[in-house]
N, C-alpha and C positions, 0 to 999 in steps of 0.2 A: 338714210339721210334724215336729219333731224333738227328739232328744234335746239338753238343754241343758246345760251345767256345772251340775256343785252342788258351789257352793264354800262350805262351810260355814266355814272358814276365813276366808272375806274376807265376811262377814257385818256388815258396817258400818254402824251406825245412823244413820248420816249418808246413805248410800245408799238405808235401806231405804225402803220403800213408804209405809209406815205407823212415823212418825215421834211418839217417845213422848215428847213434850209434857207439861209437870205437866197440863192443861187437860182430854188425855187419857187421860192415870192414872186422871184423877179419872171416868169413864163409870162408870154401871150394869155391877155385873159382869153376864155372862151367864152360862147355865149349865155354858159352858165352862173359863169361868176358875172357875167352884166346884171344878172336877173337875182341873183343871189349873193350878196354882198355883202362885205360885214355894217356897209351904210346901211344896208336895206331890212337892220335885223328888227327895227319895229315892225315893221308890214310881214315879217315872215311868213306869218300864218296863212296873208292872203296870196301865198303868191305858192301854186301848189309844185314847179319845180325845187323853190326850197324846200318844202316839206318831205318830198319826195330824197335831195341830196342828204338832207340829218339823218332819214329814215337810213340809210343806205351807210351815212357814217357809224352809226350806232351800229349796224350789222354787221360790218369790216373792221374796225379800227384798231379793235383790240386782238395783239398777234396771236394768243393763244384758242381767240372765236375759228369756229370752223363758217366756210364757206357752206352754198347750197343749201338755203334754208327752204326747215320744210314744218311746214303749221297744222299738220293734221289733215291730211290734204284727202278727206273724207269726211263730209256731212258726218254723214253715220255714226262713224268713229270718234268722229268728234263730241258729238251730243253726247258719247255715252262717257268724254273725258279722256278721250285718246286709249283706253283701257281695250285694246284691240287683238293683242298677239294672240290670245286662245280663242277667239272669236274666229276672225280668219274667214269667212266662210265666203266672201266677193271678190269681184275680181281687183278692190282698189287693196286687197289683203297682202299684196306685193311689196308695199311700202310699211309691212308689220313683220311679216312670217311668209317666207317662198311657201312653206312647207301648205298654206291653206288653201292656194288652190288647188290645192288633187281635193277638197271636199265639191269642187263646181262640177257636176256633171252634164252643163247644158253651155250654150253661145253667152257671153254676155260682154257689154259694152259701158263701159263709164265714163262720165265725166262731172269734173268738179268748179267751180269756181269760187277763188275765196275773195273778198272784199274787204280791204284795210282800209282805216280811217285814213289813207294818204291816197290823192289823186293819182292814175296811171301807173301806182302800185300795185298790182296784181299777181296771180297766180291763176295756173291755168294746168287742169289734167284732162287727157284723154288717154284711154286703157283698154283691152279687150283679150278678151280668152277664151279658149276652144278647146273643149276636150278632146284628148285622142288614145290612141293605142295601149295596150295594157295600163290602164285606168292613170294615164298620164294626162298632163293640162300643163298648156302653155299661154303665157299672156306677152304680150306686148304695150309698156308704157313710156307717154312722152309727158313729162313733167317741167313745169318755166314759170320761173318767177324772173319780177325786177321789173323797170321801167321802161317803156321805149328807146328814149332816147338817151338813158346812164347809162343802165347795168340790166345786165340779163343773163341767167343760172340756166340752164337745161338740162332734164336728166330723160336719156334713151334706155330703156333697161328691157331687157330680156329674160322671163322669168320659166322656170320648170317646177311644178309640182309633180309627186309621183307618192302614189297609198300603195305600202308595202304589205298590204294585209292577206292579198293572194299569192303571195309568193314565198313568206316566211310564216303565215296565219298569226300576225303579232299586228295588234290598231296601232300600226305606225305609218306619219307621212313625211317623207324629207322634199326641201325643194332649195332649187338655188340661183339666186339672178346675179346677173351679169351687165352691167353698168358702163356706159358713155358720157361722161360727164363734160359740157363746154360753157365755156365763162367769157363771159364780153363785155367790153368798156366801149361804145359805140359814140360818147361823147368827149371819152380821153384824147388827148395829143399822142401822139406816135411816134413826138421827138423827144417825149418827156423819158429818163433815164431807166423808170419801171417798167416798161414797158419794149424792150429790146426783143422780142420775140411775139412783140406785136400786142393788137389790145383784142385779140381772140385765140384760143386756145380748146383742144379739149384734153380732157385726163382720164383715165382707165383706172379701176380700182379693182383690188381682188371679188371672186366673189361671193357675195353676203350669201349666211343658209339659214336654214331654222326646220324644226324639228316639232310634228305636232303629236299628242300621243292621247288614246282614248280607250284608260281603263274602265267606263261606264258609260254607256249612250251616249248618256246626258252632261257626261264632265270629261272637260279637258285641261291638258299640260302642255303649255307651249313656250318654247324658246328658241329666241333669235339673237343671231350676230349678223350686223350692218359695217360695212366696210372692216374688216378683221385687221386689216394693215393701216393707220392713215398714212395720206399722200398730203404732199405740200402743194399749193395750187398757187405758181408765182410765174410771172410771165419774164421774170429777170432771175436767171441761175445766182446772183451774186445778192438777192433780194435777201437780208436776213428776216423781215416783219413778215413772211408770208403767211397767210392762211391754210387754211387746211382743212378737210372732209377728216372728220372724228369720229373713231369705234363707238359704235353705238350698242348695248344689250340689254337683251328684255328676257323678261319671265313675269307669265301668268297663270291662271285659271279660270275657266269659266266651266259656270253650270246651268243649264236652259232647261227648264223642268217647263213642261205645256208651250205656253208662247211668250215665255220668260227666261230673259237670258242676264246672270247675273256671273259678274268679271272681276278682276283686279290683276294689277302688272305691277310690278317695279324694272323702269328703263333708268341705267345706267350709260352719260356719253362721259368717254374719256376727253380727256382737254390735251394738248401741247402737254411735252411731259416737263417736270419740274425740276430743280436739283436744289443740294443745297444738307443742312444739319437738321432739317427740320424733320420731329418725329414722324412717324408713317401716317399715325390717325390725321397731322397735319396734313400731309403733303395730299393724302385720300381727301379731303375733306375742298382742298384748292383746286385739286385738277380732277375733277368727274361733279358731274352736275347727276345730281341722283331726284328722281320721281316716283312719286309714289303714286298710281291710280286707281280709280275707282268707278263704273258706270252698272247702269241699269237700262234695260229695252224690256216691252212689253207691246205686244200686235192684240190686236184688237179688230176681231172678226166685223165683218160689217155685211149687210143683207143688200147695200148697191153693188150691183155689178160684179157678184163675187171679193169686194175690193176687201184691202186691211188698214188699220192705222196706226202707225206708232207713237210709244210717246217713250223717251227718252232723259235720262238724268245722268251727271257725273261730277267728277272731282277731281282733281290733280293738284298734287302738293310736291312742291320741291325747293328747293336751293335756286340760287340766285334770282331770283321773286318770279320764278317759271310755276305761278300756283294760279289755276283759275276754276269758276264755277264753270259749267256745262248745262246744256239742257238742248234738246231738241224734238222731231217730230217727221213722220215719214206718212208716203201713199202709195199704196202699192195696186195696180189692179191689172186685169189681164186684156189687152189691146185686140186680143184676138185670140185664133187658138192655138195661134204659134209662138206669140210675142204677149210679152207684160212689161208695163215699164213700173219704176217707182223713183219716187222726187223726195227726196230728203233736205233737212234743212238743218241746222246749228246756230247756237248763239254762242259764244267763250265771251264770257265776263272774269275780265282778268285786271284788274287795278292797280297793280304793281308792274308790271308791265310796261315798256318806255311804247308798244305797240299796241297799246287798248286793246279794245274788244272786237271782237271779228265775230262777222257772218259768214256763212258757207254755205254753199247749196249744191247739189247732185240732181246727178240723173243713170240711173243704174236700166238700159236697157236686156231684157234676157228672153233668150227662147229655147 
């Protein structure tokens, strides 16, 4: 699940989801549109329900955007620019490459919070995994974005890594999760026409793998496939504007020479597919939003407490203005002599972006 364009600019009515019909002007306002009005569009800014509903239209409206947005839902990962699939090495690595947890040989526990410049906007993860049996690891993640009382995304996923190195003596790790995805409109009408199968739902997708591979210590080859199949995610079978979870693939490398780990990825998400005369470099160029990234981590020993500190850099360049700086910073120290916790933090300075800049923060408990 990934990040998608928000092309506010190509906001087409003819595309959108929810198509403004005299038939549907005419509904019951709710008490969203009291608060949110086309009277009330000087004051928008103060009134954080609005904010919240444009945020929400930008992310939906255009039919060929997928559903279940996901903004790098790792400190970590994020500081160093999303540049994560050969990294892999925690348990939030679920959301990059299954294949990375078979390198977690101990308990470990995460959780993320990311903070959008829109009120009651949020996102929210919590994740944990446990090593077990012929050097397998399994994790369990619950991932939600959206707002109380609009909309709200969920992702249940279930994930297997497995290092295949004692059974074929080849540095390979495959892994695979397994996804529950549910969608809710909590301040929708239930009489309104889109919604005939009600305003919650959930969806099933195949499931995503990824492959990690380690010709030297210190360097690795990683690639991922996210959702292989998309699914349409409409709560009216007869819905033609529906959304959808979009094939996501990545390929990196990274190399961590001492307490330096240096990455780069190219993630490609496919779009809604296209038809039409138009040559291939076109039609390639319309429907897949391609990224190119880049990051940097560096720990730094410290004489308190055993502890470390990181410092963090990135980059990400792409297509439909998905390009931003990164930077961030971590603490790592051991709580005892069972347990360490480490607190990471992110900044994404992203300008082009209808979603500004975002903070993140973690908390990676392990023993």
């Amino acid at each position: 699940m990934n990040r998608r364009p928000l092309r506010a600019r190509n906001l087409k009515l003819k595309k959108s989801r929810i198509k403004l019909t005299p038939q549907k002007m005419q509904r019951p306002q709710t008490h969203i549109d009291h608060q949110c009005s086309i009277g009330n569009v000087n004051n928008w800014q103060s009134q954080p329900k609005c904010m919240v509903l444009i945020l929400l239209l930008m992310l939906m409206s255009v039919g060929s955007q997928a559903a279940f947005f996901n903004s790098d839902v790792s400190a970590r990962a994020a500081g160093m620019g999303g540049a994560f699939v050969a990294v892999a090495d925690d348990t939030t690595s679920v959301f990059w490459n299954p294949a990375g947890i078979a390198q977690i040989g101990h308990f470990e526990f995460a959780s993320t919070q990311v903070a959008y410049p829109v009120e009651t906007f949020s996102t929210q993860l919590m994740a944990g995994s446990i090593p077990m049996f012929w050097n397998g690891t399994f994790a369990l993640s619950l991932l939600q974005t959206g707002a109380p009382d609009l909309y709200r995304e969920q992702t249940l996923q279930l994930t297997y890594g497995h290092d295949l190195y004692d059974w074929i003596n080849f540095p390979l790790s495959v892994g695979l999760s397994f996804k529950r995805l549910s969608l809710s409109y909590p301040g929708a009408d239930e009489s309104d026409p889109l919604f005939t199968d009600g305003t919650s739902k959930a969806f099933y997708t195949l499931p995503s793998f990824g492959l990690l591979y380690r010709p030297l210590p210190n360097f690795k080859i990683a690639v991922a496939q996210d959702n292989p199949r998309p699914i349409q995610l409409s709560f009216n079978p007869d819905d033609e504007g529906y959304n959808r979870v979009n094939r996501t693939f990545r390929l990196g490398v990274a190399w961590t020479p001492n307490h330096t780990t240096l990455t780069t990825e190219v993630v490609s998400e496919k779009f809604a597919p296209t038809y039409g005369s138009r040559k291939t470099i076109l039609r390639v160029i319309t429907t897949y939003s391609t990224q190119f990234r880049i990051g940097a981590e560096h720990w730094i020993q410290l004489s308190l407490l055993g502890s470390e500190l990181a410092v963090r850099a990135g980059r990400s360049i792409g297509n439909y203005d998905m390009s931003s700086w990164n930077m961030g910073a971590g603490y790592r120290f051991a709580l005892s002599r069972l347990f360490s916790l480490q607190f990471d933090y992110a900044f994404s300075y992203a300008p082009t972006s209808e979603l500004g800049n975002y903070h993140r923060m973690s908390l990676l408990i392990a023993r």
